[in-house]
C-alpha positions as CSV (number, residue, x, y, z in Angstrom):
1,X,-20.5,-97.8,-6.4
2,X,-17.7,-99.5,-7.3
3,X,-17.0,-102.3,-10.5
4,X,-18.7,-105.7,-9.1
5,X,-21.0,-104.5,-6.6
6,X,-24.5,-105.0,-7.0
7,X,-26.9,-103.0,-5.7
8,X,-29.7,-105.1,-4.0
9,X,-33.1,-104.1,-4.9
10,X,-35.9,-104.3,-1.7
11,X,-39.5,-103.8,-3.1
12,X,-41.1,-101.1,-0.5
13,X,-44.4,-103.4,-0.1
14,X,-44.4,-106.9,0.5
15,X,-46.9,-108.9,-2.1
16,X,-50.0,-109.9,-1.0
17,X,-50.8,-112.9,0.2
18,X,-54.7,-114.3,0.7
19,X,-56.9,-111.3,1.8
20,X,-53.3,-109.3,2.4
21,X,-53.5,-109.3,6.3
22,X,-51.2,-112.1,7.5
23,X,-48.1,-114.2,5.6
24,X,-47.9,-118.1,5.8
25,X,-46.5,-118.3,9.1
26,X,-49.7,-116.5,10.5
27,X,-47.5,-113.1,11.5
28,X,-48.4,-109.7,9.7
29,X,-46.8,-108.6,6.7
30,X,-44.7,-105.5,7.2
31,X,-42.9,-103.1,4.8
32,X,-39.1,-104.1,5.0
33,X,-36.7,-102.0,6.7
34,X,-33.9,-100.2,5.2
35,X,-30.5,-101.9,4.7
36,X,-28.6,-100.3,7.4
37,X,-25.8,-97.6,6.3
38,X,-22.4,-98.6,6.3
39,X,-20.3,-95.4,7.0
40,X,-17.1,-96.7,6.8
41,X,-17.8,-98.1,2.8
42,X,-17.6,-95.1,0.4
43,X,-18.8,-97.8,-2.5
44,X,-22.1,-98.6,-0.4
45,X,-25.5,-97.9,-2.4
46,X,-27.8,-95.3,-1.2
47,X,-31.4,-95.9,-0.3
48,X,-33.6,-93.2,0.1
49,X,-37.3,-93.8,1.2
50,X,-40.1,-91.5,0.8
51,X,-40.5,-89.0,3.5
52,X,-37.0,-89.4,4.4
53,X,-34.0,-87.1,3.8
54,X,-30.4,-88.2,1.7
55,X,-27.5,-88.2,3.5
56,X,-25.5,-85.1,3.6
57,X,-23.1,-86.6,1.3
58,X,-25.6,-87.2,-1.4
59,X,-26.8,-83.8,-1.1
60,X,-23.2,-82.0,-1.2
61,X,-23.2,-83.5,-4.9
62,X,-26.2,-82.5,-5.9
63,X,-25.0,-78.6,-4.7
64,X,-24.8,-77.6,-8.6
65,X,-27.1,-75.8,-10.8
66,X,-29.9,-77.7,-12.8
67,X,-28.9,-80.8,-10.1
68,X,-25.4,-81.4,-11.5
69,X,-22.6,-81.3,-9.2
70,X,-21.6,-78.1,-8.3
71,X,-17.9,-78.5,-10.5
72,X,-19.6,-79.1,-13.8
73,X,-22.7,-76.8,-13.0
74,X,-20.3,-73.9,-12.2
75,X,-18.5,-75.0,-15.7
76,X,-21.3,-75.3,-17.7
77,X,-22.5,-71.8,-16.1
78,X,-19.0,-70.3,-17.4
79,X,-19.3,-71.7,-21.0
80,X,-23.9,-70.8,-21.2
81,X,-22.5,-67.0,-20.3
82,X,-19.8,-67.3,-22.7
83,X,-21.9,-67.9,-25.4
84,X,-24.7,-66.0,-24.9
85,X,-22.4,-62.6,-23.9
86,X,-24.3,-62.8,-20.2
87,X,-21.8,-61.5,-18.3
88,X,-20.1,-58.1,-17.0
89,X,-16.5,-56.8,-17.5
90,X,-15.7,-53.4,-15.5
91,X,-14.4,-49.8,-16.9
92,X,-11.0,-51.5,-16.5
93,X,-11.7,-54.7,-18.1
94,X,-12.0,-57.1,-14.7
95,X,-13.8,-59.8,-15.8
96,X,-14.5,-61.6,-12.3
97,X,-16.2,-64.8,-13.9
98,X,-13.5,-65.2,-16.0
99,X,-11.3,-65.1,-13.1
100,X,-13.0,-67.2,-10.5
101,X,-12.9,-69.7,-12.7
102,X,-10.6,-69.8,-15.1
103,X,-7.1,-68.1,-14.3
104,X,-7.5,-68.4,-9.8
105,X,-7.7,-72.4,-10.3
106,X,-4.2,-73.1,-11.7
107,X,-3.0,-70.3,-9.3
108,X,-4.1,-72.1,-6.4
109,X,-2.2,-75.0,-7.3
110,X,1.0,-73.0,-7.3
111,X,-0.2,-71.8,-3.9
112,X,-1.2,-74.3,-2.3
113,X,1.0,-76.9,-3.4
114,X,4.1,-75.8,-5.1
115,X,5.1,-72.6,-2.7
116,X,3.0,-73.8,0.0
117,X,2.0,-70.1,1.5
118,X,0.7,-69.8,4.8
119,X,-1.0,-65.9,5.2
120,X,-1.5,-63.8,8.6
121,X,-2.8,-60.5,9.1
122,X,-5.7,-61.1,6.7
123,X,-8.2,-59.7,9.7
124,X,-6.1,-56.5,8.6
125,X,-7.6,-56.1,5.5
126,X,-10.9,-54.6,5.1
127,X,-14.4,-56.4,4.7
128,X,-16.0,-53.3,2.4
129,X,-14.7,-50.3,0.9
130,X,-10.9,-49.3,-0.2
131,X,-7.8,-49.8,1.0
132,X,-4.0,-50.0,-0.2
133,X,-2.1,-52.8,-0.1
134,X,1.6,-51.9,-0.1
135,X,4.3,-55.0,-1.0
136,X,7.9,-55.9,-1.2
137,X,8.7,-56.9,-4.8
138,X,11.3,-59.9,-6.1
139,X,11.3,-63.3,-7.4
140,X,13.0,-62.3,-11.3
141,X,9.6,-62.9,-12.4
142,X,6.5,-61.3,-10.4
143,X,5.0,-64.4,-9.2
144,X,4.8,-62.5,-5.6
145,X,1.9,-60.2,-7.5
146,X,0.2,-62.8,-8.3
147,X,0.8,-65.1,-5.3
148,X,-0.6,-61.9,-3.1
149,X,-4.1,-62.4,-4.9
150,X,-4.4,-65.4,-4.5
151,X,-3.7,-64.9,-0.7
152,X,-6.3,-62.2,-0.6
153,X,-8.9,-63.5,-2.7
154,X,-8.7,-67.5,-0.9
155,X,-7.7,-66.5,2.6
156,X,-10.0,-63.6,3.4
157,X,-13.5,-63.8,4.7
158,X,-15.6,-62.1,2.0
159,X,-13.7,-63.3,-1.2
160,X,-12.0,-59.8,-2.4
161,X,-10.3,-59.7,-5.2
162,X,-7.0,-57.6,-4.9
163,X,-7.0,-55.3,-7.9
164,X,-3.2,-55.1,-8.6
165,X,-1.7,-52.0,-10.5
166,X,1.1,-52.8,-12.7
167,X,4.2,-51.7,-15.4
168,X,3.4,-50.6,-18.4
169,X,5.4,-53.3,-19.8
170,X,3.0,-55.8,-18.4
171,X,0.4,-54.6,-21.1
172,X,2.6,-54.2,-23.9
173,X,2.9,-57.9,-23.8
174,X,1.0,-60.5,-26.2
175,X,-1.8,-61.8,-24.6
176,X,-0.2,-61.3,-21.1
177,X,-1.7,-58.0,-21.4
178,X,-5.0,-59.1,-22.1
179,X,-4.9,-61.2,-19.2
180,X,-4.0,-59.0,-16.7
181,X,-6.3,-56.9,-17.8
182,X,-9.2,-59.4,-17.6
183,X,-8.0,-60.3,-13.9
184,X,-8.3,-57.0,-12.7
185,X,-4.5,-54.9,-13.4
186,X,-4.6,-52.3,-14.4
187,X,-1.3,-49.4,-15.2
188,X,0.1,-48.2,-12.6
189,X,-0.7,-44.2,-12.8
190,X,-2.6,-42.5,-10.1
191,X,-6.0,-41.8,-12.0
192,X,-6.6,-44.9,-12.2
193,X,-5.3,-46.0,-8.6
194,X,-8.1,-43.2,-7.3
195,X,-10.8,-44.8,-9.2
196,X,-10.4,-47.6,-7.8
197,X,-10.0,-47.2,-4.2
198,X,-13.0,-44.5,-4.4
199,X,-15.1,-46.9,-6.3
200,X,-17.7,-46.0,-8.8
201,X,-21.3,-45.0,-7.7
202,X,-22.9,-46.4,-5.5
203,X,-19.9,-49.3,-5.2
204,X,-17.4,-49.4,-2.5
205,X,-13.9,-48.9,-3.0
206,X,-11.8,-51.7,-4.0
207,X,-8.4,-53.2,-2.5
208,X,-5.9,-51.8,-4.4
209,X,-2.3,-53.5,-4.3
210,X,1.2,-51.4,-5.4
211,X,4.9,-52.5,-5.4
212,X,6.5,-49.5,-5.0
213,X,10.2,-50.9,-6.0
214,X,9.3,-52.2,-9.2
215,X,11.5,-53.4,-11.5
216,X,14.7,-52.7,-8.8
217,X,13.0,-55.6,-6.4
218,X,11.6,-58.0,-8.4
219,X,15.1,-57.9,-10.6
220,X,17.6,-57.1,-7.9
221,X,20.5,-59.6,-7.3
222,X,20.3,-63.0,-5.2
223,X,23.1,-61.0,-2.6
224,X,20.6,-58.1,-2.4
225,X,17.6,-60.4,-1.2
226,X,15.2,-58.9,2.0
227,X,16.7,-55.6,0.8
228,X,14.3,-52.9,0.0
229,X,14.7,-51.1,-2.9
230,X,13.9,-47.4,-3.1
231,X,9.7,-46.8,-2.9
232,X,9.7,-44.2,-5.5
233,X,7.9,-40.5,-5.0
234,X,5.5,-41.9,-2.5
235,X,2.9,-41.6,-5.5
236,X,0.6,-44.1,-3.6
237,X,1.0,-42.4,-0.5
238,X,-0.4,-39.8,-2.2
239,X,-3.0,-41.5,-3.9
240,X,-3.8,-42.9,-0.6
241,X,-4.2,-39.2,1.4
242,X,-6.4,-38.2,-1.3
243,X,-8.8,-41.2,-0.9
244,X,-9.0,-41.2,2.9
245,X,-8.1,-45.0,2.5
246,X,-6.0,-47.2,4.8
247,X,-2.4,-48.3,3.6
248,X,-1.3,-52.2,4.5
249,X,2.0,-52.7,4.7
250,X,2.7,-56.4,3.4
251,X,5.7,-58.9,3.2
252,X,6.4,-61.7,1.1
253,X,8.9,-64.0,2.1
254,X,9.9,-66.9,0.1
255,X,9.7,-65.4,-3.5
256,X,13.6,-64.1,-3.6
257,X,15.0,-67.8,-3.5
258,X,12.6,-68.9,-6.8
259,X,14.8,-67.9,-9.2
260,X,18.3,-66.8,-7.3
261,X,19.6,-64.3,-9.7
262,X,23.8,-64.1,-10.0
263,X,23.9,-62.3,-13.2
264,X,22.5,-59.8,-15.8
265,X,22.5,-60.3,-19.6
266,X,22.2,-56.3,-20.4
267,X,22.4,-56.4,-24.0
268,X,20.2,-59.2,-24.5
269,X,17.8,-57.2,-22.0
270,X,18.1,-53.8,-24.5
271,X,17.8,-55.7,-27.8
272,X,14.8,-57.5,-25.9
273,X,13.2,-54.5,-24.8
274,X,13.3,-55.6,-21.0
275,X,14.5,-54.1,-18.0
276,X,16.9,-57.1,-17.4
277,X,17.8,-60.3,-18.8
278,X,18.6,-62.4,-15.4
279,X,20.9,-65.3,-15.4
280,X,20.4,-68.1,-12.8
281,X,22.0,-71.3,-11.8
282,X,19.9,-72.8,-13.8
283,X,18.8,-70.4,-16.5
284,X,19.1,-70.0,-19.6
285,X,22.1,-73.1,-19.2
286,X,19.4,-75.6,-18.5
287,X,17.0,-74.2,-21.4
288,X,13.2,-74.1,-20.3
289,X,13.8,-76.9,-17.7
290,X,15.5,-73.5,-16.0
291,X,12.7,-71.5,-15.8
292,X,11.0,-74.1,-13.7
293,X,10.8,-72.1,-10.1
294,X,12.1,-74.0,-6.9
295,X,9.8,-74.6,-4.5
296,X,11.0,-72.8,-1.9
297,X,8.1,-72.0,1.2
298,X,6.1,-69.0,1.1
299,X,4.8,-66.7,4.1
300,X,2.5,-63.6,3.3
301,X,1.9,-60.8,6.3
302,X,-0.5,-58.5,5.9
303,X,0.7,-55.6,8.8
304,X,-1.3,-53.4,10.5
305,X,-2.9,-50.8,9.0
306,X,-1.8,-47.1,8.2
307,X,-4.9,-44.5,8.6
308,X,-4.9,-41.9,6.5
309,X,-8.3,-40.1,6.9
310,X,-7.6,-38.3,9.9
311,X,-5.1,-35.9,7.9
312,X,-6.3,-32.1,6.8
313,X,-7.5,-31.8,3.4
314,X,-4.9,-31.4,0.7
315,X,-3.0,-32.9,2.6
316,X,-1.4,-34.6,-0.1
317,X,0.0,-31.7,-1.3
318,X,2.8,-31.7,1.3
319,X,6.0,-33.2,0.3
320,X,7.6,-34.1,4.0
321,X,4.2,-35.8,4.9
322,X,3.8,-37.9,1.8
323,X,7.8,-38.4,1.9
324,X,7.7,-39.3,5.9
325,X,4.4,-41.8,5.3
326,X,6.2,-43.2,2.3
327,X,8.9,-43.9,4.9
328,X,6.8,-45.2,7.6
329,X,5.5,-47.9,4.6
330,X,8.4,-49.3,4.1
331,X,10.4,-49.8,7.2
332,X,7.1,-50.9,8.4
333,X,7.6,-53.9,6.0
334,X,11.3,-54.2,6.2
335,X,10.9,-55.2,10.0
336,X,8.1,-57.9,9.3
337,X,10.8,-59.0,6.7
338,X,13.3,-59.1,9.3
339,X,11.3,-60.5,11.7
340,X,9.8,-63.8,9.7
341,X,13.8,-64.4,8.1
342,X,15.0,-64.7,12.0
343,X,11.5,-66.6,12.9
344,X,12.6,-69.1,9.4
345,X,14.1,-72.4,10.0
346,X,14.9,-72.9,6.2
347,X,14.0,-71.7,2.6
348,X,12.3,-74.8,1.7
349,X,10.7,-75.7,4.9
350,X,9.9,-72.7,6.3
């Protein structure tokens, strides 16, 4: 209801008049009949009448727990199990409430409207049980990680959350750490990577997702971009065989143009304790206004996926096998990357 409309009260019974069976003009008093509905004003007042159901639209707000809308019910939720300790955080310290409704929000923003991702393949990734998820890396920073969640948690049928495994430097960082802990990362070293994509009991494996070229994609120069770097041992491969999980090949295209990197500050980076110190056209010159990333458009594929299950047992104990697989991975994804860059009509557009 908006500020100066009044709501116009109708009494359900008519008063009585005389022995209550007929009005002055001789006619028979009836109960009044709803003001009719006006779809088209948002503002209009709702009537409800015993016996008779709210509109959809009233009931949608009313979705929430305890009959608050749904927003503040969820929020108040949140904070009740917050106080009370009513909630659960896994053996790697995924704390799914947490995430759902504090860190995915601001996220989504970034996805939806600042990099403006559109996702295909998702019918690729599994409803239940594990499966690898197997990206390109860039972007400076590793917003593609991040971005990738998102895509799987938002885009795919059942909700999962894509439990990312990443540098140890990403731990070793105040509070950063504690986060990506909280929303599911956890170090990249294949114990963990196992326990995971088995699951634990009776629980079904999880979607596990690996960048393979680590620090050499996400911090490889702006005239290197769609470039794969070099996937390592094949440590997931083998991580993979051992699990009798599928691998998804996946490409990102979009995040090498956020921060277009033209130079490298290597003492800075040592006395810093990072792999690289990158220097943009607009960072560090412009100060924090630099870090800003341009929103260029995004595309995630999710390819089609690798079986692994039908291999003999220990059969990750064969270096050409693990090697060749490793191989298949990534010129698997360096062809979808091809592909989209021809399929693009610009970096901002898409």
């Amino acid at each position: 209801m908006t500020e100066g409309t009044e709501a116009q009260i109708i009494p359900l019974h008519a008063p009585e008049r005389g022995n209550g069976q007929h009005d002055r003009g001789g006619q028979a008093a009836r109960h009044p009949e709803p003001p009719p509905a006006d779809p088209q004003r948002a503002d209009a007042p709702v009537f409800t009448f015993p016996g008779r159901e709210a509109p959809e639209s009233v009931q949608a707000v009313d979705a929430g727990s305890d009959g608050l809308p749904e927003g503040l019910g969820a929020a108040l939720d949140f904070l009740r199990h917050r106080l009370t300790g009513d909630y659960t955080v896994d053996e790697f310290g995924f704390d799914r409430e947490l995430t759902d409704t504090l860190l995915l929000p601001p996220l989504r923003l970034l996805y939806e409207k600042w990099f403006r991702v559109s996702t295909e393949g998702v019918a690729n990734l599994p409803d239940t049980g594990g499966a690898l998820v197997v990206c390109n890396h860039s972007g400076v920073l590793p917003l593609d990680s991040v971005m990738t969640a998102v895509a799987v948690h938002d885009e795919h049928p059942r909700h999962r959350h894509l439990r990312m495994l990443g540098a140890d430097l990403v731990f070793r960082i105040p509070m950063v750490g504690a986060l990506a802990r909280k929303s599911g990362q956890t170090l990249a070293c294949q114990p963990d990577a196992e326990r995971l994509l088995r699951g634990q009991g009776d629980s079904g494996g999880e979607l596990v997702g690996v960048w393979p070229e680590g620090f050499k994609g996400v911090g490889k120069p702006f005239s290197s971009r769609y470039k794969l770097q070099r996937f390592g041992r094949g440590g997931f491969v083998s991580a993979a065989l051992r699990c009798g999980v599928p691998i998804i090949p996946c490409a990102i295209v979009g995040a090498e143009e956020i921060y277009p990197k033209i130079g490298d500050l290597k003492p800075l980076a040592r006395l810093l304790g990072l792999p690289y110190f990158p220097v943009t056209p607009f960072f560090p010159l412009l100060g924090p206004l630099g870090a800003v990333p341009l929103p260029t458009k995004w595309h995630i594929e999710f390819g089609e996926p690798i079986s692994t299950d039908s291999f003999e047992p220990d059969a990750e104990e064969d270096p050409m096998l693990v090697f060749n697989l490793t191989d298949q991975v990534r010129e698997s994804i360096q062809q979808m990357l091809y592909r989209r860059l021809a399929q693009r009509r610009s970096i901002f557009r898409g």
